[in-house]
C-alpha positions, 0 to 999 in steps of 0.5 A, a space after each residue: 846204336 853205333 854204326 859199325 863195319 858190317 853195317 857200313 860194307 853192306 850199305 857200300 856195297 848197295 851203294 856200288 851196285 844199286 840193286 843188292 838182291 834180297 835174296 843173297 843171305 842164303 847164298 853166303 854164311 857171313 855177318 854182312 848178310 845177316 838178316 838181322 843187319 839188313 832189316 836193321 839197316 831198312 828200319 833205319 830207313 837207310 835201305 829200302 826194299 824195292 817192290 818186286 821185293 827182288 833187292 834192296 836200294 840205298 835211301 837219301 838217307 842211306 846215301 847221305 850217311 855213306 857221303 858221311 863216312 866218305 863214300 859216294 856213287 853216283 845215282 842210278 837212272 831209274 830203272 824199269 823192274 821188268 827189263 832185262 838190264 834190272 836183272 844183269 845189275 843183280 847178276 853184277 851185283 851178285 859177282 861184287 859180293 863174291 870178289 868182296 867176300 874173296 878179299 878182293 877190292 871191288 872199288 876201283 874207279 879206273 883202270 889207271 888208279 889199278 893199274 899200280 896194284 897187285 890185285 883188284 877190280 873195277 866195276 862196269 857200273 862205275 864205268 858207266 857212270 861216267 858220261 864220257 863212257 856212254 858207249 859202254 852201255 853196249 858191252 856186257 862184261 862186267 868189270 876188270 880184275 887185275 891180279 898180278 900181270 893178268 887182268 880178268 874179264 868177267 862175262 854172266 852166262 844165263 843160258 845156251 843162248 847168251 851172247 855178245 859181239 865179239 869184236 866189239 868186247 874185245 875193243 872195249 875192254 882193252 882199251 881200258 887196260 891200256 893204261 896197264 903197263 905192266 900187264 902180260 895177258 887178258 883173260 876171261 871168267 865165265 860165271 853161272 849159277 853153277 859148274 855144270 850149267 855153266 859148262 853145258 851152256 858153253 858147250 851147247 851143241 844145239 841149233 840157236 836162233 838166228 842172231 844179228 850182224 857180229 852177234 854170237 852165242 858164247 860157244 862161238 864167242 870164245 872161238 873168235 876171242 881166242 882167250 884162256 878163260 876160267 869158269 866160275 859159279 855164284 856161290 860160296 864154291 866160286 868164293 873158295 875159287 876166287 879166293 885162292 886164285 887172288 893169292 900171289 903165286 898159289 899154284 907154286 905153294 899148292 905144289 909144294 905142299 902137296 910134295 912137289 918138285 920142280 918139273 924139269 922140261 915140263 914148263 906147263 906142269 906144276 910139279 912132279 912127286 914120286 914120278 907124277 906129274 902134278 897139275 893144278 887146275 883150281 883156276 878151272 882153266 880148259 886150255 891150259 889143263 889141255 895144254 899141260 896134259 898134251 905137253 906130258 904126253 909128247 914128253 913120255 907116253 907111259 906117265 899118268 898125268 894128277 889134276 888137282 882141283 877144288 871138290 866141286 870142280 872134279 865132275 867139270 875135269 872129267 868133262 874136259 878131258 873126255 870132250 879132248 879126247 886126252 889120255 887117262 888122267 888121275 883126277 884128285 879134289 882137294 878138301 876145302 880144310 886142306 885149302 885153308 891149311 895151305 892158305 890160312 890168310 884166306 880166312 882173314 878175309 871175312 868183314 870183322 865187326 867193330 864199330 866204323 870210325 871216319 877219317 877224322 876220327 869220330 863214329 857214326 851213330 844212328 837212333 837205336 830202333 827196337 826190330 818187331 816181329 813183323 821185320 823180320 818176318 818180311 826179311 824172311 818172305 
């Protein structure tokens, strides 16, 4: 069997994250995720199922034959499988498959490496291996996204009562896009499993339990942070999300595809058609749908703003506009087939199977191994 680039993105992804989640096959339709390549990959003794069956763990073998193909990361401590931090490594691995599977780089080292590029990612977790960075152990963000002059901070949001310290976060995170000259704003990205539990979490009304000195609920956090912030759920809808909004100027394209032109006095607006103003809101960003539609009010009262979003964005802008009390608001999803139509470089990004050559030329061959009945059947349960 030669090792080909499916093989190899599933074991260096594992690599990056430690624990990839056993279950992410049923969350994406991608060759990486196959369950023939997995259980082809552990019979192989490359990965090994841990024993809560939750997730996978590169072997030394794994890990050697990464270090062949010019891949190493550093080893993780041993972790305890019933703790709160063995979960938040599935949730930030799930968050690096989803970026992975956008295009987007996920193996940035530091933030000085990415501060040049136009778009890419660097992982907490290759933050915290690094031992002057102990201090990181505190936050809770998961990595920095940097697409064009904005970076990106991600935050996991499980339930009304996730919280952070604020003022700590804040410190943290922009101290490493320090060395980011070149960029102009910081914002959030808030991830759930889903829009609507995402949303309700961070709109929680209800009385929370009683929290510790400079520690908030995210419904409070966001006060104190005053950032723009973008929601996005796990899943192949966040993948769609993430994979336009990595596209160098894809407000202005969408526009124009839609028939657009320019908005005159309407700087928050994305366009005008037929005495319509436009608004893109793919990016799912609250404050600036806010600030768009109240711009157009002031400009004139008798227009009825158009927000275009992906279909499963739509229940979430209804929410938005009536929790801001904002004017009546045309609300129009864009089918996933006019998405590629527009981007068509989206699909460029699925991983192609081909065989993996190494630097210096050579392909990186393993023992073929019949898979049995009982493989797949585990791979399955």
């Amino acid at each position: 069997m030669i090792f080909d680039t499916v093989d190899f993105e599933f074991l260096r992804l594992t690599g990056l994250c430690r624990y990839m989640p056993s279950g992410i096959c049923r969350k994406y339709d991608t060759p990486m995720f196959k369950r023939s390549v997995i259980s082809n990959l552990k019979v192989h003794r490359l990965i090994k199922l841990m024993s809560d069956k939750m997730s996978y763990k590169l072997t030394k073998k794994g890990r050697d034959c990464l270090a062949e193909m010019g891949m190493t990361f550093a080893k993780d401590a041993r972790t305890d499988l019933k703790k709160a931090s063995y979960q938040r490594k599935l949730k930030n691995a799930q968050w690096n498959v989803l970026l992975t599977l956008a295009g987007i780089d996920v193996y940035y080292e530091t933030a000085k490496k990415l501060a040049t590029e136009e778009c890419g990612y660097f992982s907490s977790l290759m933050l915290r291996a690094d031992n002057m960075l102990k201090v990181l152990s505190c936050a809770k963000f998961y990595g920095i996204l940097k697409i064009a002059e904005t970076v990106y901070v991600p935050y996991y949001v499980e339930n009304e009562e996730s919280w952070i310290y604020p003022k700590f976060e804040s410190e943290i995170y922009r101290s490493q896009t320090d060395s980011m000259k070149n960029v102009k704003d910081i914002r959030l990205i808030l991830i759930g499993e889903s829009l609507e539990e995402l949303w309700a979490y961070i709109n929680s009304a209800g009385e929370h339990r009683k929290f510790g000195k400079g520690m908030k609920p995210f419904n409070k956090a966001l006060e104190e942070l005053a950032c723009e912030y973008l929601l996005v759920p796990f899943g192949r809808d966040g993948v769609m999300q993430m994979s336009v909004l990595k596209i160098a100027g894809y407000r202005e394209r969408l526009a124009k595809a839609i028939g657009c032109t320019d908005t005159i006095n309407l700087s928050e607006c994305d366009g005008i058609r037929d005495g319509v103003p436009y608004i893109i809101a793919v990016d799912c960003n609250e404050k600036r749908i806010v600030r768009a539609i109240r711009q157009i009010e002031r400009y004139d009262k008798t227009l009825v703003s158009r927000v275009c979003c992906l279909p499963f964005q739509k229940s979430t802008i209804i929410k938005i506009i009536k929790k801001n009390g904002l004017p009546k608001t045309i609300i129009t999803p864009i089918p996933n087939s006019e998405i590629h139509k527009v981007f068509p470089e989206i699909k460029e990004n699925k991983i192609k199977r081909a065989g993996y050559v190494t630097k210096e030329g050579t392909c990186i061959e393993v023992y073929e191994t019949n898979l049995t009945k009982v493989d797949f059947d585990e791979f399955e349960e």
